[in-house]
C-alpha positions as CSV (number, residue, x, y, z in Angstrom):
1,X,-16.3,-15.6,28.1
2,X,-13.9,-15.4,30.7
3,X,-10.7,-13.5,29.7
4,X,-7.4,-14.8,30.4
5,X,-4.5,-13.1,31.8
6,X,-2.8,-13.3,28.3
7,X,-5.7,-11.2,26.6
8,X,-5.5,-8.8,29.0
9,X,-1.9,-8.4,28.3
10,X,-2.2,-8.5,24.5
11,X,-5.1,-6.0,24.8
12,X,-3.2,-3.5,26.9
13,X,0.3,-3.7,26.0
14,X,0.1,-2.3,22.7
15,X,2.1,1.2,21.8
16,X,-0.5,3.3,21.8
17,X,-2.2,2.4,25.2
18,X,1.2,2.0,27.4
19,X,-0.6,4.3,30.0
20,X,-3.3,2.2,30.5
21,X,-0.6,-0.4,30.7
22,X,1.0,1.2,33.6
23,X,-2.0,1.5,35.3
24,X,-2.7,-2.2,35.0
25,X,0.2,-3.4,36.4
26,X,-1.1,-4.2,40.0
27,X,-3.4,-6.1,38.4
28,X,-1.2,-7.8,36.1
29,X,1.3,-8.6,38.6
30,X,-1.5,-10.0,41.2
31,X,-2.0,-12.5,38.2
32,X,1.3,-13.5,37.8
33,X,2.0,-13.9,41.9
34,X,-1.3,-16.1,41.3
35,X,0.3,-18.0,38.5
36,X,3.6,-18.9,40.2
37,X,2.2,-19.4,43.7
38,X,0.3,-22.0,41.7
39,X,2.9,-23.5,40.8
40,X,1.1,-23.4,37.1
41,X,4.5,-23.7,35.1
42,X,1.8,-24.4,32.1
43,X,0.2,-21.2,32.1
44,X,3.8,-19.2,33.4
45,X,4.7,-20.7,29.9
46,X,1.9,-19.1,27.6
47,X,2.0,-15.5,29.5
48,X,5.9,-15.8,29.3
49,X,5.4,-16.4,25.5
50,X,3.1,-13.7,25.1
51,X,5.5,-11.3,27.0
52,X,8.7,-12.0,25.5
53,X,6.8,-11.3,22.0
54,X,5.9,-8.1,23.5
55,X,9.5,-7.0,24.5
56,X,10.8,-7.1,21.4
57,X,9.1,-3.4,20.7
58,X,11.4,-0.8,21.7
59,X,8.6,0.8,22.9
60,X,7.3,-1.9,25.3
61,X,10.1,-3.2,26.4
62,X,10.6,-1.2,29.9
63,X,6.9,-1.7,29.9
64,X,7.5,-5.5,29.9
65,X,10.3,-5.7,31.9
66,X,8.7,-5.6,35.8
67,X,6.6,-8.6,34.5
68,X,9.2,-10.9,33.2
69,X,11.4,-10.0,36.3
70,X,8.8,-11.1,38.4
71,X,8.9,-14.6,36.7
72,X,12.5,-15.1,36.6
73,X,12.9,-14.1,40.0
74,X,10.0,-16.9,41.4
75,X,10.0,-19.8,38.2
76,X,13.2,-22.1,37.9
77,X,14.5,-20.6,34.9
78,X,16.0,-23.8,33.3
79,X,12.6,-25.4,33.8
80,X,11.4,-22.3,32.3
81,X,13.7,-22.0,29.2
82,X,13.6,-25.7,28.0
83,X,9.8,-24.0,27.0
84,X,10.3,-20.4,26.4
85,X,12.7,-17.9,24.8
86,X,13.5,-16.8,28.6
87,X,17.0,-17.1,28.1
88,X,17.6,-15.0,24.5
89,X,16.2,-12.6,27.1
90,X,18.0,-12.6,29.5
91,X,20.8,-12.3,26.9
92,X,19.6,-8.7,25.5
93,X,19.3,-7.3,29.1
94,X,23.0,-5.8,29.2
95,X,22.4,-4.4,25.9
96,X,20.1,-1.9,27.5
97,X,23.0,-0.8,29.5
98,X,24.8,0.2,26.2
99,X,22.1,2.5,24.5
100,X,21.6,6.0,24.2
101,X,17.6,5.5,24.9
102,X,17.6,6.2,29.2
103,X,17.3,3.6,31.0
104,X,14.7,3.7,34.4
105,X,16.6,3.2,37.6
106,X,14.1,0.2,38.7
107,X,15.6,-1.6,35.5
108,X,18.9,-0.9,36.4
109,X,18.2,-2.4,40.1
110,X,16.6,-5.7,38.6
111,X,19.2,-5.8,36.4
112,X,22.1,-6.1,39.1
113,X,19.4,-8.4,41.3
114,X,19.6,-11.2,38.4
115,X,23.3,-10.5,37.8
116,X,24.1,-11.6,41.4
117,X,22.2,-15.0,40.5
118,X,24.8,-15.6,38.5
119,X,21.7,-17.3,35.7
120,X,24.4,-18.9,33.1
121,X,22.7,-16.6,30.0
122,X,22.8,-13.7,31.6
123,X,25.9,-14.2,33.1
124,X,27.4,-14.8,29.4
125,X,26.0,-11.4,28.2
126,X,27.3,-9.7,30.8
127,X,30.7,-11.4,30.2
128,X,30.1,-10.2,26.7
129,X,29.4,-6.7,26.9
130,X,31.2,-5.7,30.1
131,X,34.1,-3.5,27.9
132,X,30.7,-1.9,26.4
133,X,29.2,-1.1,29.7
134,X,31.8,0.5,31.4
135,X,32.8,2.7,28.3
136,X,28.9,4.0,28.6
137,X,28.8,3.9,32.1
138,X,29.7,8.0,32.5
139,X,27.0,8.9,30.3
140,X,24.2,6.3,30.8
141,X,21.3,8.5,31.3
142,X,19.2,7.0,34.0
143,X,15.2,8.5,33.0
144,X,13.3,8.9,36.9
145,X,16.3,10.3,39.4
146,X,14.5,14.0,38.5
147,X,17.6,15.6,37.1
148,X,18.6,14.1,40.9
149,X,22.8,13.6,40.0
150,X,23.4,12.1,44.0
151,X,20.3,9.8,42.7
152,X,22.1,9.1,39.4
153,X,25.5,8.5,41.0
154,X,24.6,6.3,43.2
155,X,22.8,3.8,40.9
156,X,26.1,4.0,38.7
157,X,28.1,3.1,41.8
158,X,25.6,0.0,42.1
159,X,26.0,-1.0,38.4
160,X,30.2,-0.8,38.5
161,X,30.0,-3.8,40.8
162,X,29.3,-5.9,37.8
163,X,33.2,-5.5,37.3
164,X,33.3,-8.0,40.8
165,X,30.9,-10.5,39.1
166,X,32.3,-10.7,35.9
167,X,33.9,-14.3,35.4
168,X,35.8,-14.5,32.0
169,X,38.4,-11.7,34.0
170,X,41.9,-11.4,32.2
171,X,44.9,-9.4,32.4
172,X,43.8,-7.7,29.1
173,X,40.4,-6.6,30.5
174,X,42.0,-5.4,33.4
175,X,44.5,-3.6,31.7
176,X,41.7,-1.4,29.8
177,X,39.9,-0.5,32.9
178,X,43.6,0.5,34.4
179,X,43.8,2.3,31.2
180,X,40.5,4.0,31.5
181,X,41.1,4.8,34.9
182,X,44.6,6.8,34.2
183,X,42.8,8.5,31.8
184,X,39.5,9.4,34.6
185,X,37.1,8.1,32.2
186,X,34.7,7.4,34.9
187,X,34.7,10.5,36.5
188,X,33.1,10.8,39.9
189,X,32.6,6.8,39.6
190,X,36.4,6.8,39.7
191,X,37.2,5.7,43.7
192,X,34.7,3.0,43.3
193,X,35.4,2.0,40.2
194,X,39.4,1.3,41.5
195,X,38.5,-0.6,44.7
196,X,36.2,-2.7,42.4
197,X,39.1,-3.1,39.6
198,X,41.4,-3.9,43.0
199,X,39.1,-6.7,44.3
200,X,38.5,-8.6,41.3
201,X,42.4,-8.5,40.6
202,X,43.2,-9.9,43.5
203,X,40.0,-12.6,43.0
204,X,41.7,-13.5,39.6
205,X,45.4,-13.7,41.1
206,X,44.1,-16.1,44.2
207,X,42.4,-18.3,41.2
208,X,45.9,-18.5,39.4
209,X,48.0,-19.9,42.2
């Protein structure tokens, strides 16, 4: 009987074969390019499904996370969520911005690549947790630069522009990054950091007048 793509992801994705996983993910994300070139929004549904059930190990979750990128990047994601748990997603994504657990850099890039789509649920989390995400931001460990810190830098440099995109902007937020930058919480991120904290200042005083 032929297999479908979902039984090939239920039969490697589990916690104890995340290897062969990774080693299957050409092939898994030849299927999905398949899927969505397809234009199969039936079967995006059912492998969508069958990740987001996957995603909710900790262990799997980074495993997951290049495939359901790949659909939310290529599926109209309101068509997609009127069917799927896409968007509760979407929510948890700054969340792994916020954790001890090291986060790979690939993530981190995805991440910011949805965040300047401005999709409304992600949007709301990041809203949500922004305070949370620049208090961690010095000590997010980032788990393939190879001990690299110019490597490590620079994808925190990329993930302080969230500070730009964030929408619900007040005086108070922007008083506890001023605070937080008096005190050089962010370290080396510092100079960037400011210039970011400048633009979106004067974003939010052009919006008042």
């Amino acid at each position: 009987m032929k297999r479908t793509m979902e039984d090939i992801i239920r039969e490697r994705m589990t916690p104890t074969s995340i290897k062969c996983s990774r080693s299957l993910k050409p092939t898994i994300l030849a299927c999905l390019d398949a899927l969505v070139s397809k234009r199969d929004l039936r079967q995006c549904i059912t492998v969508t499904e069958t990740l987001l059930s996957l995603a909710k190990d900790p262990d799997l979750k980074f495993v997951v996370f290049p495939y359901l990128y790949n659909i939310v990047i290529r599926v109209d994601v309101t068509k997609l969520a009127k069917k799927t748990r896409i968007e509760d997603w979407l929510d948890t994504l700054p969340t792994y911005l916020c954790q001890k657990q090291a986060i790979p850099r690939s993530v981190v890039n995805s991440i910011m690549t949805l965040a300047a789509r401005k999709i409304p649920a992600l949007q709301n989390s990041i809203d949500s947790h922004i305070e949370v995400i620049l208090d961690c931001l010095p000590e997010l460990e980032i788990s393939d630069c190879q001990g690299n810190t110019d490597e490590v830098l620079s994808v925190k440099k990329s993930l302080a522009r969230l500070i730009y995109w964030v929408q619900d902007w007040d005086e108070e937020l922007s008083e506890e990054i001023c605070v937080a930058l008096r005190k050089q919480h962010f370290g080396p991120l510092t100079p960037d950091v400011q210039d970011l904290w400048f633009l979106r200042n004067e974003v939010y005083e052009k919006s008042l007048a």
